[in-house]
N, C-alpha and C positions, 0 to 999 in steps of 0.2 A: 502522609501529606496533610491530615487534619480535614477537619473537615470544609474550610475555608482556604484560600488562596489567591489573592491579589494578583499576584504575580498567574496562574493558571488562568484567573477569570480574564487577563489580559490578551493570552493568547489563545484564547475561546474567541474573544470577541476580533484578534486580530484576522485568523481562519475565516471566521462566520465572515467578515467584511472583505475579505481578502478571494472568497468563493462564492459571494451573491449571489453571481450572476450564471451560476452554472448549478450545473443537475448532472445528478449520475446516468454513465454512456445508457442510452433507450431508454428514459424515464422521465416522468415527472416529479423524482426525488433529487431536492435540495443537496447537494455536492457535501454541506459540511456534514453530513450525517455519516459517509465515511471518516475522515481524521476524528470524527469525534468516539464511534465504536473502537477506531486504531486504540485511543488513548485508555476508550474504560478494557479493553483485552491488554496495556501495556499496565493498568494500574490492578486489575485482576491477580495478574502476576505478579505484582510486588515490587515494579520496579519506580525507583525512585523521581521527584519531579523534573528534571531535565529532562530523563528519558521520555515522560510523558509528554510534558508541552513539546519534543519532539514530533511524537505519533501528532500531536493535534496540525504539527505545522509541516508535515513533513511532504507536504503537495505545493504547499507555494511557491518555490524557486522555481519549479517545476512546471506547474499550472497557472501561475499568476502575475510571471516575471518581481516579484519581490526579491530585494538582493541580500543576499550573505550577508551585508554591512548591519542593514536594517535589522534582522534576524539576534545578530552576535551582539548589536547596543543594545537593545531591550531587554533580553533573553540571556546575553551571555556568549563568549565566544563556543564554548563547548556545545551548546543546543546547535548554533549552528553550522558546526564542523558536523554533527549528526546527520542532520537537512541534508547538506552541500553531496554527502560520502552515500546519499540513496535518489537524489533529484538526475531523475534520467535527463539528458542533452537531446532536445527535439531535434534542433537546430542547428547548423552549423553556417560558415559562409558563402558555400552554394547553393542555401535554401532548407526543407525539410529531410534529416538524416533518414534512410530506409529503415524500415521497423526491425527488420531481419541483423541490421548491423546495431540502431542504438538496445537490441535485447542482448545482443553478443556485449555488448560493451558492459549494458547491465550488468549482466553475470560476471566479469572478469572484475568488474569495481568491486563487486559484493564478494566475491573470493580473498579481497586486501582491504577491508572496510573497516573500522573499528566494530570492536562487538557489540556496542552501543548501537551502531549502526544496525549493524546485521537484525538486533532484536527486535530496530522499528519494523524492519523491510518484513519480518517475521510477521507481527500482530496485522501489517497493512495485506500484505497475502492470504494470509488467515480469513479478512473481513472481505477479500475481496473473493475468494473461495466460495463463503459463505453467504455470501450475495447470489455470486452468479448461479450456484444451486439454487435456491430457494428460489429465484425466475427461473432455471429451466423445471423447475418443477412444477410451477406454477403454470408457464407459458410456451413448455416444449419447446422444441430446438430451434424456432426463430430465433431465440435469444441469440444465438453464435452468431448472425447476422450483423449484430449490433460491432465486433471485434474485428479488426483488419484483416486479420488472416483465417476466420472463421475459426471452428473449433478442434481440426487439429493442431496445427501451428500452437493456437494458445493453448492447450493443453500441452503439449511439449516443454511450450515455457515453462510451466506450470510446474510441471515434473522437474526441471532441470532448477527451477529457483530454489524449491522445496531441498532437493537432493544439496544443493551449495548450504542452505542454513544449516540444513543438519551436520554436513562437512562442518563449519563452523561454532555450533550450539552444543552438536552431541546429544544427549541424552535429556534432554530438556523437555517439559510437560507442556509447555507451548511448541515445540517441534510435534511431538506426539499428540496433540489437537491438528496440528498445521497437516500431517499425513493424514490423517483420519479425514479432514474435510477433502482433502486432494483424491482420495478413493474414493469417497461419495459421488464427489461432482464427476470421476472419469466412471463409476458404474451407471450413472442416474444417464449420462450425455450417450451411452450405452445401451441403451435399454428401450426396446420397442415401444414402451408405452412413453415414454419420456419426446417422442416424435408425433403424439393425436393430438 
């Protein structure tokens, strides 16, 4: 990618302005610091710029009501067929969809997603793994407090997201990091001293 990028520094700045206004769940941390870890664990591994400005923008359909249109004119229709095939559906026209159905829907999207796809939903699980250990390490099991269904439910997720990339990745060194944080975080959320 060089060490410059117009086109990257674009959709840095579109993320950063696109997530202002928000902070990751329980925290006084600025929202874009996730897409932005997404992108340097999608450029770690070597994958190319679309995939990356992916990782960076892969919360705003999602999180910020930005549309596909916007996404595919600046960016390209391929970045945003990426977005569109991992931006879970909060909503639908009865109001907020139950967590329980839009995680079921998740997974069955991510089973037919392009691979491209699958590799954001990878590096985004990975950081969000890697997040929520390091607070419950930090701040013991309040932390599951912060997630709807507390921490078994999301630990199930967890498992079941993990188990679909790999379906779809195989033998991949970013799958083999993504399981390693997944046993961390279900040994640490285990662990009597992980509750003082």
């Amino acid at each position: 990618m060089g060490s410059y990028s117009q086109r990257f520094e674009d959709a840095l700045v579109l993320a950063a302005t696109a997530h202002r206004n928000q902070l990751r769940k329980g925290s006084n941390t600025p929202y874009i610091t996730h897409p932005v870890h997404v992108a340097r664990i999608l450029t770690h591994y070597g994958y190319d710029e679309d995939i990356v400005i992916a990782g960076l923008l892969h919360d705003v359909i999602e999180d910020c009501d930005l549309q596909p249109q916007e996404i595919a004119g600046r960016f390209g229709l391929y970045v945003a067929e990426i977005v569109v095939a991992i931006s879970e559906q909060k909503r639908a026209a009865g109001g907020e969809i139950p967590w329980e159905e839009r995680k079921a829907n998740q997974l069955a999207a991510l089973r037919d997603a392009p691979i491209e796809a699958v590799v954001v939903k990878a590096a985004d699980t990975l950081h969000n793994l890697l997040a929520t250990y390091a607070d419950v390490e930090r701040e013991g099991e309040i932390v599951w407090q912060r997630f709807k269904r507390g921490r078994g439910p999301s630990m199930a997720h967890h498992r079941a997201v993990v188990a679909t990339i790999e379906e779809r990745m195989g033998d991949h060194p970013l799958v083999h990091e993504l399981k390693q944080a997944l046993k961390a975080l279900d040994q640490t959320t285990q662990s009597p001293s992980s509750s003082q």
